[in-house]
C-alpha positions, -999 to +999 in steps of 0.1 A: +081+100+195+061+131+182+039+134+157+061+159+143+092+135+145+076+105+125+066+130+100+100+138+095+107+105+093+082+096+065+096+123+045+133+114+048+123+081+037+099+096+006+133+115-002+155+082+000+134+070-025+129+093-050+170+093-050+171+056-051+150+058-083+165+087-095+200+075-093+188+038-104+210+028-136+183+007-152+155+031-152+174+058-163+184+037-196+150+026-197+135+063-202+164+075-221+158+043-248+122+062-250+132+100-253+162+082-277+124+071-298+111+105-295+088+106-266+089+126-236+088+106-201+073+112-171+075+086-142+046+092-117+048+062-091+030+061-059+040+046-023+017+039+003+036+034+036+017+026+066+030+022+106+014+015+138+031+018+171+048-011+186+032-024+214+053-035+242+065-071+245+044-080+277+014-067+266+013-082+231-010-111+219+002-122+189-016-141+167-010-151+130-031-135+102-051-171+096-063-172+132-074-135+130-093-139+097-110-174+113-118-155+142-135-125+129-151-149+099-167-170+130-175-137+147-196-127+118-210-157+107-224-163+138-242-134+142-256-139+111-241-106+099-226-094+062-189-086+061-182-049+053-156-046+029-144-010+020-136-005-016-116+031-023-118+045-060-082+031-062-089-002-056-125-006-079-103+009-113-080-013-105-106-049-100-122-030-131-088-031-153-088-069-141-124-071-153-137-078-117-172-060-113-178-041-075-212-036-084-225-060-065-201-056-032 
C-alpha cells in the first residue's frame, strides 16, 4: 500500500468521525442546552491516530509490553545510563493542569 493510499485512508477515517460526532444525538442536545443559555459553541476535539506496518507472521517476535519495559529498564540501568523521556508542549500543559512539575525531567 502507497503512501498516497493510507493517506487516503486516514482521511476517510477523520471524515467518519467528524460525521459520527456530528450526527451524535447527545452532543447535539448538549450544545443546543448551551446556545438554548445564550452562548455560542464551538467543539474543537483533537485525534491522534498512529499505525505501523504489520509485520509478517514468521518474522514477528512478540513480546508483551512488561517484558519490553524490563528489558529496556535492565538495558539502561546496567549501563549506568539516564532514561530519555521526550516531553512535547502538549503533554507538559497537560502534567502542569494536573500540578505535575517537568522542570526537573
Amino acid at each position: 500500500m502507497s503512501e498516497s493510499d493510507i493517506k487516503r485512508l486516514m482521511k476517510h477515517l477523520g471524515e467518519s468521525i467528524n460525521e459520527t460526532l456530528a450526527e451524535s444525538p447527545k452532543i447535539n442536545e448538549r450544545i443546543q442546552e448551551i446556545r438554548d443559555s445564550g452562548y455560542d459553541v464551538f467543539l474543537v476535539i483533537e485525534a491522534k491516530i498512529g499505525f505501523s506496518r504489520k509485520e509478517k507472521e514468521e518474522d514477528a517476535s512478540w513480546k508483551d509490553a512488561a517484558s519490553i519495559q524490563d528489558a529496556s529498564s535492565q538495558d539502561a540501568a546496567s549501563q549506568n545510563e539516564p532514561i530519555e523521556l521526550k516531553i512535547t508542549p502538549d503533554d507538559a500543559k497537560f502534567l502542569k493542569s494536573l500540578k505535575i512539575s517537568t522542570e526537573d525531567l
